[in-house]
DRENGU-470832 format. One record per residue (C-alpha): residue number from 1; residue in three letters; x, y, z. Coordinates in pm, 1 decimal. Example, Ala and Ser with C-alpha at 12.3 -4.5 7.8 and 13.67 -1.06 7.14 Angstrom:
BEGIN
REC    i   aa        px        py        pz
REC    1  Ala    1230.0    -450.0     780.0
REC    2  Ser    1367.0    -106.0     714.0
***
This chain:
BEGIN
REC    i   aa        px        py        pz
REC    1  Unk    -415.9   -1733.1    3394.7
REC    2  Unk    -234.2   -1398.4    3464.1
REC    3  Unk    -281.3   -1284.3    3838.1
REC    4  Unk    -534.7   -1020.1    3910.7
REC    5  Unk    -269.9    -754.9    3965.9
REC    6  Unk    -115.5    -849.1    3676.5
REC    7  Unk    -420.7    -816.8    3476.3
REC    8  Unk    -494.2    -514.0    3629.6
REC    9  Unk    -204.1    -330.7    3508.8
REC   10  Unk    -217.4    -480.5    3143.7
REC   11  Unk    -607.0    -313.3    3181.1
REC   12  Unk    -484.7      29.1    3291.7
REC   13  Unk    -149.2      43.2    3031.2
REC   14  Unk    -418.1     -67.1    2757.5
REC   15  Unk    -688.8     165.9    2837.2
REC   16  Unk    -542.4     469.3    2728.2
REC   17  Unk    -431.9     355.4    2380.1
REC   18  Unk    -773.7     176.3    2330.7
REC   19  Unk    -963.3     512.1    2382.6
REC   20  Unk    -722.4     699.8    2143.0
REC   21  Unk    -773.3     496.6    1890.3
REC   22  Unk   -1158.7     442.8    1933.9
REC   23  Unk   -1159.6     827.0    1927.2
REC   24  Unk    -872.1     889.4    1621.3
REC   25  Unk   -1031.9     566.3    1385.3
REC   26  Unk   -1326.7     439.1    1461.1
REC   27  Unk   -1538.5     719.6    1553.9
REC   28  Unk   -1439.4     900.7    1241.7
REC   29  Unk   -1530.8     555.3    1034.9
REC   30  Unk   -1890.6     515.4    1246.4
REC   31  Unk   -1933.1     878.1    1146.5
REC   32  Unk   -1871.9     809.0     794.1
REC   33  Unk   -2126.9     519.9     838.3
REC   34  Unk   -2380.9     729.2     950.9
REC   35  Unk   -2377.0    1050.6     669.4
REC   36  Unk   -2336.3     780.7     388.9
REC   37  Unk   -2699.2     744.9     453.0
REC   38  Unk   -2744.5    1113.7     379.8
REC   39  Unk   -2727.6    1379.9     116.2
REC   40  Unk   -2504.3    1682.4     220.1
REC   41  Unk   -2352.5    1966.6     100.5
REC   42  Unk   -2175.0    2098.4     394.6
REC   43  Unk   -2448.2    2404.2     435.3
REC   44  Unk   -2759.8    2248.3     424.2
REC   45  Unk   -2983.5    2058.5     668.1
REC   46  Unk   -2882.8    1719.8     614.3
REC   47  Unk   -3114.7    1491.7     380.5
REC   48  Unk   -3167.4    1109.9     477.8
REC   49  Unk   -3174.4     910.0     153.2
REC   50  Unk   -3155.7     577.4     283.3
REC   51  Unk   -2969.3     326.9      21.7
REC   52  Unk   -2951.2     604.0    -255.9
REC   53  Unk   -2562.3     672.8    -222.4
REC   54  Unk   -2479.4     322.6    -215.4
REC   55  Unk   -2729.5     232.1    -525.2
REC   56  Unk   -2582.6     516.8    -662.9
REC   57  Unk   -2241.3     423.3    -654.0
REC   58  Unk   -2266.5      18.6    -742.6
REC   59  Unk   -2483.9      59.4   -1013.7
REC   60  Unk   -2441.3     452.3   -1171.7
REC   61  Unk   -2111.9     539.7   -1124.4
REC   62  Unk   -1920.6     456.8   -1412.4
REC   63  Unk   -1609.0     676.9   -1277.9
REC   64  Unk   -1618.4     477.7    -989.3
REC   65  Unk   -1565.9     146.4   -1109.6
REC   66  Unk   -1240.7     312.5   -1330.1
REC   67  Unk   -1122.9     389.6   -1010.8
REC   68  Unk   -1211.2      85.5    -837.2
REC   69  Unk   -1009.4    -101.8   -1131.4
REC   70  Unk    -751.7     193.5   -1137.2
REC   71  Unk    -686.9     112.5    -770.5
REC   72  Unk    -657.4    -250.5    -807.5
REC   73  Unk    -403.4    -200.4   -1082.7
REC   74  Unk    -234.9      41.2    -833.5
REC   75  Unk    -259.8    -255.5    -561.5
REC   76  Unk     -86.7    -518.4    -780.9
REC   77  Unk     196.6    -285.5    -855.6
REC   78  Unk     287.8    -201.6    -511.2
REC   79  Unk     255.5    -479.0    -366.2
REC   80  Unk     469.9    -662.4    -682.5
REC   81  Unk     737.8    -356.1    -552.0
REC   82  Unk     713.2    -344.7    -201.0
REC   83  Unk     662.7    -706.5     -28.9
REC   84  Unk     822.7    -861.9    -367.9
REC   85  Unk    1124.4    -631.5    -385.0
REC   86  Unk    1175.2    -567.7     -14.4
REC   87  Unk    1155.0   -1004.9     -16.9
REC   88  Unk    1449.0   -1036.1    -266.8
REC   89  Unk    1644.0    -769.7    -120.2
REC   90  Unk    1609.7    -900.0     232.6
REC   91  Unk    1718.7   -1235.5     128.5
REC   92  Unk    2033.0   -1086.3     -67.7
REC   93  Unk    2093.6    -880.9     277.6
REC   94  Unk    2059.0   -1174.0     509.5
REC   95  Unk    2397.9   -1321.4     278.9
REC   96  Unk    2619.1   -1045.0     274.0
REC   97  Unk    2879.1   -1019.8     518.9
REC   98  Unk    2985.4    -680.5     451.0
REC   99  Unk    2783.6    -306.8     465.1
REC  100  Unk    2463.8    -416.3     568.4
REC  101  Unk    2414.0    -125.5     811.8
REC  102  Unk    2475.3     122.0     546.0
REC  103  Unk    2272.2     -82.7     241.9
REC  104  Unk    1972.5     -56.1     505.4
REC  105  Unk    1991.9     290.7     582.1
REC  106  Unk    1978.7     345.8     201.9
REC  107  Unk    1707.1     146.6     120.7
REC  108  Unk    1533.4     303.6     402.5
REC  109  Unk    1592.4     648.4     321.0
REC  110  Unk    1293.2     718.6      99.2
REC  111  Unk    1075.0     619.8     399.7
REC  112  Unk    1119.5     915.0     554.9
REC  113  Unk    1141.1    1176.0     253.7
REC  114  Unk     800.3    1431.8     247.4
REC  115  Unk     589.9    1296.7       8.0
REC  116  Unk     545.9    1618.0    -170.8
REC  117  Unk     919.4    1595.3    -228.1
REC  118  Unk     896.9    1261.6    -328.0
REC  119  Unk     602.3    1387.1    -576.6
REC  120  Unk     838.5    1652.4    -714.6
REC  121  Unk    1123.9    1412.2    -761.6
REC  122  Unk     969.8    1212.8    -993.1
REC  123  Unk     787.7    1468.6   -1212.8
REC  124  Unk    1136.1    1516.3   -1265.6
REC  125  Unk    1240.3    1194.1   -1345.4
REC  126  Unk     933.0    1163.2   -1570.3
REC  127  Unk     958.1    1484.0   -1773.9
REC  128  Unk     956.1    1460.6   -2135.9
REC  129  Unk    1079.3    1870.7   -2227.1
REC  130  Unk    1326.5    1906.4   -2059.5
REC  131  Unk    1440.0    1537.5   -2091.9
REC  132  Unk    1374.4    1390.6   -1711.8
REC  133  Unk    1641.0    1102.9   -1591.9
REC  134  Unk    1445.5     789.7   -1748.2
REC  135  Unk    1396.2     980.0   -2081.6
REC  136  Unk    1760.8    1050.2   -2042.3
REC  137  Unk    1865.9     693.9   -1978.6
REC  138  Unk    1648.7     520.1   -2252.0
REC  139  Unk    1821.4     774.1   -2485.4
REC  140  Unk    2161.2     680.7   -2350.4
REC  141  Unk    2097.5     299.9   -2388.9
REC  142  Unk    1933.7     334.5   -2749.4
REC  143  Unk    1592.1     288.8   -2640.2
REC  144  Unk    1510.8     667.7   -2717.2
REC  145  Unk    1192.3     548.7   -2925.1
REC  146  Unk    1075.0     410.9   -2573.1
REC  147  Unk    1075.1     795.3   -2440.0
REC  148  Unk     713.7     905.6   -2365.6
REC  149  Unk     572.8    1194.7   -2141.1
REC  150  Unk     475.4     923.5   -1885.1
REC  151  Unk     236.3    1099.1   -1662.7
REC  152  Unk      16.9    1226.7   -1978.9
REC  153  Unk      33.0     861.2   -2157.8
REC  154  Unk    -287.4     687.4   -2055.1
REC  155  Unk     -72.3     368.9   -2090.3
REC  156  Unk     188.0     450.2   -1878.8
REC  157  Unk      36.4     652.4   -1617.8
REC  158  Unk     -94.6     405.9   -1397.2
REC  159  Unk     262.2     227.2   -1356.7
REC  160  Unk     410.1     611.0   -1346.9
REC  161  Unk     206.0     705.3   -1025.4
REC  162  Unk     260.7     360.2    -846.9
REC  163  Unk     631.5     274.4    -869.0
REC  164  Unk     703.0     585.4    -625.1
REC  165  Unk     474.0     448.9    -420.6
REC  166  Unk     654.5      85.0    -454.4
REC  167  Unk    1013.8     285.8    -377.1
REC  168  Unk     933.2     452.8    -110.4
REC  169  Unk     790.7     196.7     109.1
REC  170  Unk    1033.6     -88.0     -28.1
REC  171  Unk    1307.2     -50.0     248.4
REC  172  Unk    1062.3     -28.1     532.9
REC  173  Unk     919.6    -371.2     436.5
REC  174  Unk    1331.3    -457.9     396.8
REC  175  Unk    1405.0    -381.9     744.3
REC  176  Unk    1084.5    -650.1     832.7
REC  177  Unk    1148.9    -934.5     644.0
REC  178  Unk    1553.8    -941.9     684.2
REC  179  Unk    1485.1    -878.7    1060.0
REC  180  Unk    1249.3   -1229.7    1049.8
REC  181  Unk    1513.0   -1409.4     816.1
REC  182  Unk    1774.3   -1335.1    1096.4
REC  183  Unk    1572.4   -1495.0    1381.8
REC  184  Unk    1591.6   -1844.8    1144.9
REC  185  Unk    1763.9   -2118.2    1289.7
REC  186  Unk    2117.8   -2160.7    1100.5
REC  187  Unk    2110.5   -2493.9    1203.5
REC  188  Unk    1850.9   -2626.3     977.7
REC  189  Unk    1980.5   -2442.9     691.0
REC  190  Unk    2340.7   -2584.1     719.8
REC  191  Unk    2170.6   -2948.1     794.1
REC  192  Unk    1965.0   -2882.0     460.2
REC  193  Unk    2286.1   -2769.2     274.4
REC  194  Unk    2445.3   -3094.0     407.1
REC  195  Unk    2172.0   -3332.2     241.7
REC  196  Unk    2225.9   -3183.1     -70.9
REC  197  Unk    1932.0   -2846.5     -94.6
REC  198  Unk    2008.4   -2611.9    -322.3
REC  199  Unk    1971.2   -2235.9    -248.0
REC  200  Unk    1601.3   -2223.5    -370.8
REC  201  Unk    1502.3   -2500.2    -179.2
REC  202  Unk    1658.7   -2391.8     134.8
REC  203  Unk    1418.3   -2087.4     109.5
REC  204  Unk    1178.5   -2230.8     -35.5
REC  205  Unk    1106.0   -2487.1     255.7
REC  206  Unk    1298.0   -2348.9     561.9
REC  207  Unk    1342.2   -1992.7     502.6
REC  208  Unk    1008.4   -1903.9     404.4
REC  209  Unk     737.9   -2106.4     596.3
REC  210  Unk     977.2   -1944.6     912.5
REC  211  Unk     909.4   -1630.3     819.0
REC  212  Unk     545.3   -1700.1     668.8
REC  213  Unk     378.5   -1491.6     983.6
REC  214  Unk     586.1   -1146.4     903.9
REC  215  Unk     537.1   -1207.9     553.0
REC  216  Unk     175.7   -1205.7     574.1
REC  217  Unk     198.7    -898.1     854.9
REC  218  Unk     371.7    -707.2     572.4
REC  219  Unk     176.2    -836.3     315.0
REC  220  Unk     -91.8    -657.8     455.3
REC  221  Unk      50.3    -358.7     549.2
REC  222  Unk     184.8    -315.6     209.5
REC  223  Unk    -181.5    -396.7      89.3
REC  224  Unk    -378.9    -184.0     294.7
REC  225  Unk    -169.7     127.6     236.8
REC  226  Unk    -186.3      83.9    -123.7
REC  227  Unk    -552.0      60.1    -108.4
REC  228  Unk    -559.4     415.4      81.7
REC  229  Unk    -294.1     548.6    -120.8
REC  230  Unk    -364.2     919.7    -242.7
REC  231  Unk     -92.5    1199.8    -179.9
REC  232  Unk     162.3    1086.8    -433.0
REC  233  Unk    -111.3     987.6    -729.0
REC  234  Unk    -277.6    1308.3    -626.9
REC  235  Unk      -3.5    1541.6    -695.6
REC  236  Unk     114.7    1378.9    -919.5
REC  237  Unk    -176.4    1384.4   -1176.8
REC  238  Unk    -476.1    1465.5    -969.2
REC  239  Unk    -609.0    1143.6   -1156.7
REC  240  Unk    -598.7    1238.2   -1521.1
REC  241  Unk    -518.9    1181.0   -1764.7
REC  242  Unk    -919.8    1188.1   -1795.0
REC  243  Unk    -947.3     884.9   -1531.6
REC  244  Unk    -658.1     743.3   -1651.7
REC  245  Unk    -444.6     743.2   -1280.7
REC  246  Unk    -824.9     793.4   -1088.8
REC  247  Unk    -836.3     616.9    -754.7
REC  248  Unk   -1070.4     548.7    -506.9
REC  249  Unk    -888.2     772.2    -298.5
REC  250  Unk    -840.0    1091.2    -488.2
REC  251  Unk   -1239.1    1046.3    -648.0
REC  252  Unk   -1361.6    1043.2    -320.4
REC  253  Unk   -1151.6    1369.4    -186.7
REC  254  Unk   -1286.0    1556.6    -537.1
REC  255  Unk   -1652.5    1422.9    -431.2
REC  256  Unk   -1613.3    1595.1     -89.5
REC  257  Unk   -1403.9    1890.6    -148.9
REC  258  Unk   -1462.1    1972.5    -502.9
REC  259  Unk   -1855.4    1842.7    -574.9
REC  260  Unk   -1931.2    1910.8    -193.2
REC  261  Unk   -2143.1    1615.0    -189.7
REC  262  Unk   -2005.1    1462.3     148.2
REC  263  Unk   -2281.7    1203.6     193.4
REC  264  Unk   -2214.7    1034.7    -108.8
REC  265  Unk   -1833.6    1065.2     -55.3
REC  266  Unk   -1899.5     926.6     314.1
REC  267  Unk   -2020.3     611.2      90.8
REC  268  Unk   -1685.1     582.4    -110.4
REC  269  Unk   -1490.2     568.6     233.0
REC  270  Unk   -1740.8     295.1     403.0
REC  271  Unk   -1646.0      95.0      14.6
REC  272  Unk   -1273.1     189.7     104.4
REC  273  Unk   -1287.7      27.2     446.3
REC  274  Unk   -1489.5    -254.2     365.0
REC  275  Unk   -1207.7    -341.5      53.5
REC  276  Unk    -933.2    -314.8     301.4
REC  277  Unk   -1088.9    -595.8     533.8
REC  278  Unk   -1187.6    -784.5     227.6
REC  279  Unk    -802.7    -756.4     134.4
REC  280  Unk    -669.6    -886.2     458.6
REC  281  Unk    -896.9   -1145.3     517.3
REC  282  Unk    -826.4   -1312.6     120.4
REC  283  Unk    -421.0   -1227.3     225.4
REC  284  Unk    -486.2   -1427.8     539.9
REC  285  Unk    -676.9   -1728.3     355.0
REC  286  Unk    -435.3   -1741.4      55.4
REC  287  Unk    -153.9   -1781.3     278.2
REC  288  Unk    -304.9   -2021.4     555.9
REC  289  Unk    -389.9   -2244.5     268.5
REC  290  Unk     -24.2   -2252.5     151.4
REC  291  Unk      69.6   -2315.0     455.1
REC  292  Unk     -64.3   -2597.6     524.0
REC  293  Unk     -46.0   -2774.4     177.2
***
């Protein structure tokens, strides 16, 4: 038990932060709550209409549910780039004895770039006339029959909008993990070494259950930001294709800002909340149960 003094400072160094965020997030989602259960233009009196939005939007909303599998898509893709990537790269990291300092600073460059430039960059690097760099390299590497205009392809697009996203968060999610692998005991590595574990198995079974708790802290960081991912989709495509690159995200800014119907938009970000708790919560089971198998 902490001593009332004690208590009473974590209180008042708490307090302030709590209200901010209170204020900042959850009034804003309460608020969105509340006019889901409403039709609204923006001008008009407001309209209460009960269930309709949400009827609406699970059972006559076919441009919803492309989204909804658009943005799952999206999910598995970043998440494949980010925790995957920044896992591999982390462990290569955590055995190099040399220019570590500067490999992280590269890696976590992008991090801080302005999305819009970031947007810009790779309509670049996607062009098809004038020839963008991975047009250019396919060419160079005789895969020229490979060269597509990415962001118009309704095959490709998808993948196109969601490995920027997967780069530019990669080296963040670095800096994490290799931080965690550096707080694990050398001592039961080199003991494993000495009874004869290979690489894979030092990871495997010391390395990784160590570090399960950051894993699954990134995991669903990586996760939840995917799921509310919109600038870089957004300028990059604005969702077309047709609904090709359409996510939750971007559908529900057009609903609110292009169709002015903010009530039923309201009921796209109450879906978009409730899928990010959905999200943690299966992360947190999935990886509870492999831990203790």
């Amino acid at each position: 038990m902490l001593p009332h003094r004690s208590r009473l400072a974590v209180l008042v160094f708490l307090t302030p932060p709590l209200l901010l965020y209170g204020v900042a997030v959850l009034l804003p989602i309460v608020q969105s709550l509340v006019l889901s259960f409403f039709s609204w233009d923006g001008l008009s009196d407001m309209e209460f209409v009960g269930l309709a939005n949400y009827t609406r939007m699970l059972t006559g909303d076919a441009v919803f549910w492309r989204a909804f599998g658009n943005a799952l898509g999206y999910l598995a893709i970043c998440l494949v780039l980010q925790v995957g990537g920044a896992l591999v790269v982390a462990s290569l990291l955590a055995s190099l004895r040399r220019g570590r300092e500067v490999i992280k600073t590269l890696y976590l460059l992008p991090a801080v770039i302005s999305t819009v430039a970031i947007a810009f960059l790779f309509q670049r690097i996607y062009s098809i006339d004038p020839a963008g760099l991975l047009n250019q390299a396919l060419a160079a590497v005789g895969l020229g029959g490979w060269q597509r205009p990415w962001l118009s392809d309704v095959h490709t697009v998808l993948a196109a909008v969601s490995a920027p996203e997967g780069w530019r968060f990669v080296g963040l999610y670095t800096i994490i993990i290799y931080a965690a692998l550096l707080a694990v005991p050398r001592e039961l590595e080199e003991a494993a070494r000495l009874d004869g574990a290979s690489s894979w198995q030092v990871f495997a079974h010391i390395r990784f259950p160590y570090i399960r708790p950051v894993f699954a802290t990134t995991t669903i960081m990586a996760a939840t930001y995917a799921l509310r991912g919109f600038d870089i989709p957004y300028l990059l495509t604005n969702g077309g294709p047709g609904q090709s690159s359409e996510l939750i995200t971007t559908y529900m800014y057009k609903t609110a800002f292009t169709s002015t119907d903010y009530g039923y938009a309201s009921t796209i970000s109450v879906f978009i909340v409730v899928e990010c708790l959905v999200a943690v919560g299966l992360i947190l089971l999935v990886l509870r149960r492999k831990a203790h198998r």
